[in-house]
C-alpha positions as CSV (number, residue, x, y, z in Angstrom):
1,X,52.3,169.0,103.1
2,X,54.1,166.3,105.6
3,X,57.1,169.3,106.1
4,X,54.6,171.4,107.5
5,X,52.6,168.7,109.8
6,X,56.3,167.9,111.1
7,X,57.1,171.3,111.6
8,X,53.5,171.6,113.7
9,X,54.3,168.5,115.7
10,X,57.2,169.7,117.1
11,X,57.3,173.4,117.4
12,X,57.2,173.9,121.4
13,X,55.8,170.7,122.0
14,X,58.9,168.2,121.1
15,X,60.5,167.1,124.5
16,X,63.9,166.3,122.7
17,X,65.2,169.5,122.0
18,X,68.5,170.3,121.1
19,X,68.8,173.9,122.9
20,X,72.4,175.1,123.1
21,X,73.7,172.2,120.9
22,X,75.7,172.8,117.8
23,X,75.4,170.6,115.4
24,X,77.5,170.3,111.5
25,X,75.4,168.4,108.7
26,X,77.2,167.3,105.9
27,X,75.1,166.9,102.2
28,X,72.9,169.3,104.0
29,X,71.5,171.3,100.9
30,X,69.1,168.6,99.7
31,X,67.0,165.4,100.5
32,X,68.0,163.7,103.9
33,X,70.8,166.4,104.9
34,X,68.2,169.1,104.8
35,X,65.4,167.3,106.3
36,X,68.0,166.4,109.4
37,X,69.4,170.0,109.7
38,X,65.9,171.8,109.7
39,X,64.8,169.0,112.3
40,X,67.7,169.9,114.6
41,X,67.7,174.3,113.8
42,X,63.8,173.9,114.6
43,X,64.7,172.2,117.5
44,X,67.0,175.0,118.7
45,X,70.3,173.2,117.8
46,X,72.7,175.9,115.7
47,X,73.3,174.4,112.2
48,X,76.5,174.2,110.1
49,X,74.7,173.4,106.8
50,X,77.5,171.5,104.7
51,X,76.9,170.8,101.0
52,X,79.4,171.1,98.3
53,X,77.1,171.1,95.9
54,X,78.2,169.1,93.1
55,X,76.4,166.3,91.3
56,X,75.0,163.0,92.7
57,X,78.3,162.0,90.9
58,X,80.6,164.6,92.6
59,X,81.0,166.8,89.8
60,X,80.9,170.7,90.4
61,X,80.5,172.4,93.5
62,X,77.6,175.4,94.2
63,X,77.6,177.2,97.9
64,X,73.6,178.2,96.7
65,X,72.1,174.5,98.3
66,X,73.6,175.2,101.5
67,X,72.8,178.6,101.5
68,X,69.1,178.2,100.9
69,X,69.1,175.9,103.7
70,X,70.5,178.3,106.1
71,X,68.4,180.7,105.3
72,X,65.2,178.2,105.6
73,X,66.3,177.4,108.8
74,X,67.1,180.8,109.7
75,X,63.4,182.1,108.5
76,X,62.2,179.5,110.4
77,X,63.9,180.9,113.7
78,X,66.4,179.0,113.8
79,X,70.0,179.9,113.8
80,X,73.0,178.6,110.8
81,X,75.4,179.0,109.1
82,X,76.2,177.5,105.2
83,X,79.6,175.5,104.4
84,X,80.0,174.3,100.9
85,X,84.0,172.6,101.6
86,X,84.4,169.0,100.0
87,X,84.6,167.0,103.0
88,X,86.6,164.2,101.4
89,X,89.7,166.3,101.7
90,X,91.5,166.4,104.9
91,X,91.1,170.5,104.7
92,X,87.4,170.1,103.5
93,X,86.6,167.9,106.3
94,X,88.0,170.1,108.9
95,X,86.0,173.1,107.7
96,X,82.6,172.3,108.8
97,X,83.9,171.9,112.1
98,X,85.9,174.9,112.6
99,X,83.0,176.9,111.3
100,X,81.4,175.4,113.9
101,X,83.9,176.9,116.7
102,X,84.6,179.8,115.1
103,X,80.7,180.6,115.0
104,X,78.9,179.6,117.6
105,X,82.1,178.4,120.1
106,X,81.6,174.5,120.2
107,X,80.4,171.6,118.4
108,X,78.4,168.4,120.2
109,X,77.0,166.7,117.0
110,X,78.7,165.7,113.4
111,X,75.7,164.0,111.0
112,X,77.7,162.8,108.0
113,X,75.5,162.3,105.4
114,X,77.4,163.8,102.1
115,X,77.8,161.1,99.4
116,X,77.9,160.1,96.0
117,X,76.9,157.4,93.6
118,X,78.3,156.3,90.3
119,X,76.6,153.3,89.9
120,X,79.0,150.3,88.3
121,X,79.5,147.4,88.8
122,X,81.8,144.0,87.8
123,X,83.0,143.6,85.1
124,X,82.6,147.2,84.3
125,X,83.8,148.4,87.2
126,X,87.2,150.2,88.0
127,X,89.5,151.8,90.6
128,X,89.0,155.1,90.1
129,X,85.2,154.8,90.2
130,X,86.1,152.8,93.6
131,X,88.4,155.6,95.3
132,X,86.3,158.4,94.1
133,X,83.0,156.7,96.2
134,X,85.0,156.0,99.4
135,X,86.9,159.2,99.7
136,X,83.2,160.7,99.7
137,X,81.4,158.3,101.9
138,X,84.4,156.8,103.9
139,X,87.0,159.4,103.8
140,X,84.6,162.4,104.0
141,X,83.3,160.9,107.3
142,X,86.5,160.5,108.7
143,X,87.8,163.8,108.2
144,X,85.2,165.6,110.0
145,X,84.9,163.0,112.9
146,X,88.6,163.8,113.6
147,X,88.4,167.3,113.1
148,X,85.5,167.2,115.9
149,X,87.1,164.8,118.0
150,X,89.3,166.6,120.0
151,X,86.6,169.0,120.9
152,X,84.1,166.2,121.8
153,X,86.6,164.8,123.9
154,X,87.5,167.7,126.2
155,X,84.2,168.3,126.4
156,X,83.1,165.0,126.9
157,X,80.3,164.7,124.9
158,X,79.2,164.3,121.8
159,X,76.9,162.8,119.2
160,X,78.0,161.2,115.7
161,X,75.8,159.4,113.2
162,X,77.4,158.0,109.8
163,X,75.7,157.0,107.2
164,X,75.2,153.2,105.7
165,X,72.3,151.8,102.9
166,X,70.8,148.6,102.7
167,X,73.3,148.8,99.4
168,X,75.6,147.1,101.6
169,X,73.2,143.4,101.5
170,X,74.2,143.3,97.7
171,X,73.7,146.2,95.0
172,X,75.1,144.2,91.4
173,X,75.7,147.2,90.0
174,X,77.0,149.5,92.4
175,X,79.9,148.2,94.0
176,X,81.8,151.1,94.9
177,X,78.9,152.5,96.9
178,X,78.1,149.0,98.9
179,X,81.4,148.6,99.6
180,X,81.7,152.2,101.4
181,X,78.6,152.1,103.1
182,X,79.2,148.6,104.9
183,X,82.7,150.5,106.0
184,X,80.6,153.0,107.8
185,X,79.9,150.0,110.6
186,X,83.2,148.9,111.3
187,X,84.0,152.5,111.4
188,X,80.9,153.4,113.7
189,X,82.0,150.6,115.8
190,X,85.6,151.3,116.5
191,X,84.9,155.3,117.2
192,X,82.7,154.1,119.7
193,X,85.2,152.2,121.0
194,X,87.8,154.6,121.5
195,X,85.5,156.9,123.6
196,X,85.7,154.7,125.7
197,X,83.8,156.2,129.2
198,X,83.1,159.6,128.1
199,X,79.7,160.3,126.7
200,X,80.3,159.9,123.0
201,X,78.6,158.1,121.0
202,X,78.8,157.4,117.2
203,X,76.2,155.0,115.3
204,X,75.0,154.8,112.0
205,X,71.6,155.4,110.0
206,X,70.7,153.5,106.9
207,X,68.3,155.5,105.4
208,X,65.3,154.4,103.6
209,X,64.1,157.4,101.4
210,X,63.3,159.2,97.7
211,X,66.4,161.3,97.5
212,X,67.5,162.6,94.0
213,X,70.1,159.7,95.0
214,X,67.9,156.9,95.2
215,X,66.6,158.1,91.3
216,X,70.0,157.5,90.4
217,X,69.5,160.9,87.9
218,X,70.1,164.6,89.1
219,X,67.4,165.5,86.7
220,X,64.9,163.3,89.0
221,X,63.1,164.8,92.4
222,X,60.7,163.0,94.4
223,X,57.5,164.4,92.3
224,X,58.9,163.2,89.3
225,X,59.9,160.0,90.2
226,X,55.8,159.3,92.4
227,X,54.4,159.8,89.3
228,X,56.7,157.2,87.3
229,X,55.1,154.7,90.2
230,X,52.4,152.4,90.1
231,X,49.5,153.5,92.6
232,X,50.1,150.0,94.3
233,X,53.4,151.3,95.2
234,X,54.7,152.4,98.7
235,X,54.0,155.6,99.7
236,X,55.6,157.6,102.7
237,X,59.2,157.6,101.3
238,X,59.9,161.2,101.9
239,X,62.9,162.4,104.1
240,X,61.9,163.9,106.5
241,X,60.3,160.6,107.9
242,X,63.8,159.2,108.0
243,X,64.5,162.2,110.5
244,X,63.1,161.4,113.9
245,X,65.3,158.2,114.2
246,X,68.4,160.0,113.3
247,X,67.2,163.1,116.1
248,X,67.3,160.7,118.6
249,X,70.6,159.4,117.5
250,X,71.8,163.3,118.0
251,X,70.4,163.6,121.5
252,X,71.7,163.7,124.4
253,X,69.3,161.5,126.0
254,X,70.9,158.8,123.5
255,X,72.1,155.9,125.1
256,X,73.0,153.7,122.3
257,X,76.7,153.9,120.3
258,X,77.9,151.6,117.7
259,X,74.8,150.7,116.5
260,X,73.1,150.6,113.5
261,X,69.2,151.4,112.4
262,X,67.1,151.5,109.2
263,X,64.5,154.3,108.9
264,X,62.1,155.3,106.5
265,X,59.1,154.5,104.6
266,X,57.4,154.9,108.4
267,X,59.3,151.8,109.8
268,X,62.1,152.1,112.1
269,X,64.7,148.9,113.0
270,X,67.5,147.9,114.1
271,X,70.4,146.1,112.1
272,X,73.2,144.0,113.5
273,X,75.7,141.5,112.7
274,X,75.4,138.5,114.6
275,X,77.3,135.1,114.6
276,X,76.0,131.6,114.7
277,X,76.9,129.2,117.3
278,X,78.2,127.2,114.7
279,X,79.9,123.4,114.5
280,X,82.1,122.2,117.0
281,X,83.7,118.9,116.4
282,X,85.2,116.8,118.6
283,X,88.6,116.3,117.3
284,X,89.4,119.7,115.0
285,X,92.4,118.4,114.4
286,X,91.3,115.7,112.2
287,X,87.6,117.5,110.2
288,X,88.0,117.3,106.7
289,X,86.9,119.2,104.1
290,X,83.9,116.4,103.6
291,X,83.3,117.3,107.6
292,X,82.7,120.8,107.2
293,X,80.5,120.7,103.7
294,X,78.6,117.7,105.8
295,X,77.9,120.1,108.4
296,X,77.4,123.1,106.8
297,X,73.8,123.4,107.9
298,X,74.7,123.5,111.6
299,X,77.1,126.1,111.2
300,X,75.0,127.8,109.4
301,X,71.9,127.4,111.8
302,X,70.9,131.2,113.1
303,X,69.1,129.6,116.2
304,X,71.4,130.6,119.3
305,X,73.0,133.4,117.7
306,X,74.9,136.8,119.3
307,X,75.4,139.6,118.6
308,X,79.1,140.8,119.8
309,X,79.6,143.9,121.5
310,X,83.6,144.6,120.3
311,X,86.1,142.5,119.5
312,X,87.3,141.2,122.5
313,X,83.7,140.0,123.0
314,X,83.5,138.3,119.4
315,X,86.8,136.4,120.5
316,X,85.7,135.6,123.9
317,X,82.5,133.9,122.4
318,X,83.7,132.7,119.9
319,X,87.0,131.0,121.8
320,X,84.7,129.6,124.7
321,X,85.2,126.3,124.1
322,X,88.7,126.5,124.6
């Protein structure tokens, strides 16, 4: 099937290999985690394969998903290693990463893509269905990029790619997981930030795939859920077609950070946040209400947009009239 025509296209023949890189993948055991790791051990990077396990709603833990992937990887010449910690504790987080040292003496790239869904939404909605999301998503990122940081940083180098959805445009009736995945830009954008001149560089993936996620059921894999579609429906939604744009992310020849693309489905894009040129009156001092609903269409007009680079940039443009 399309694993084994991906595995023929780039067995010996892929120029962006990943030889001598280590590499931790978090939500490794199934769907988009396990299509990145076996892209990246086939590729000759050495694989922590993180997975706790649980649920699609975080419930349970099993080390089996990330030990099958190892050993996929592993029959497939490759080298890894399987982790099964809950990365949304500070301990869990760190895990991955020391498994990483411990095992094969370094880490260059941290792929966080463990998450969770409990789909909810206002009025419905509460806090605990709110906290238990980001500390997965949000939290779980954060505690392996600063377990790894210190070691990217003395070696001056590494490779981070977070995880965001499309989710974060709108989803009515899953707040909690829109809300944590549009945290992964400002997040994305700020790590990049503090690396400042060394070669590190963090962006973010917004996947576009038929996970058991995306069914929104554990009980649901991809098979399943093609043959609940109509035969006008899309096809090419499988994982591993999501990988490519997320290997390059991992590379060193990567020369992007902060940035953040949509893959999947066999398109590839980039997303950004851009700001309008907007109104600018003559007297500020004196526009009304009445003055800005009257011009709302001009400050709304995209044509002459940017896109800022950092914050200092988003000021400076924004502030140039002054």
């Amino acid at each position: 099937g399309l694993h084994r025509r991906l595995h023929s296209q780039v067995t010996g023949s892929e120029k962006y290999r990943f030889d001598d890189r280590v590499a931790v993948v978090t939500g490794a055991g199934r769907g988009l985690g396990r299509s990145y790791a076996h892209l990246l051990g086939r590729l000759g990077a050495k694989v922590v394969v993180n997975d706790f396990g649980g649920s699609i709603d975080g419930i349970g833990g099993d080390v089996d998903p990330a030990r099958a992937v190892a050993k996929e990887i592993e029959e497939a010449g490759g080298e890894a290693v399987a982790d099964a910690s809950d990365v949304s504790t500070e301990a869990g987080g760190r895990n991955p990463i020391e498994l990483a040292i411990a095992t094969y003496g370094r880490v260059d790239i941290v792929i966080n893509n463990a998450g969770i869904t409990r789909p909810m939404g206002l009025p419905d909605v509460d806090i605990d269905n709110i906290e238990r999301i980001l500390a997965v998503h949000v939290k779980g990122a954060f505690n392996t990029i600063r377990a790894a940081w210190p070691h990217l940083v003395s070696q001056g180098y590494g490779r981070v790619v977070n995880t965001s959805s499309i989710a974060m445009f709108g989803s009515v009736d899953n707040l909690g997981y829109a809300t944590a995945k549009s945290a992964m830009i400002g997040m994305a954008r700020s790590m990049s930030a503090s690396a400042k001149d060394l070669d590190i560089k963090v962006n973010v993936i917004a996947p576009n795939a038929l996970t058991r996620m995306a069914t929104g059921s554990p009980s649901k894999g991809l098979n399943e859920l093609r043959e609940q579609r109509s035969a006008s429906a899309p096809v090419g939604m499988e994982p591993e077609l999501v990988a490519p744009m997320v290997g390059y992310l991992a590379h060193q020849d990567c020369n992007v950070s902060g940035e953040v693309y949509i893959a999947g489905g066999g398109r590839f894009a980039h997303m950004f946040v851009g700001m309008t040129e907007g109104y600018l009156p003559d007297r500020p001092e004196d526009v009304t209400i009445n003055d800005v609903a009257n011009h709302l269409a001009e400050i709304k007009d995209p044509s002459g947009y940017y896109v800022p680079t950092s914050l200092a940039d988003s000021a400076r443009r924004y502030m140039a009239h002054r």
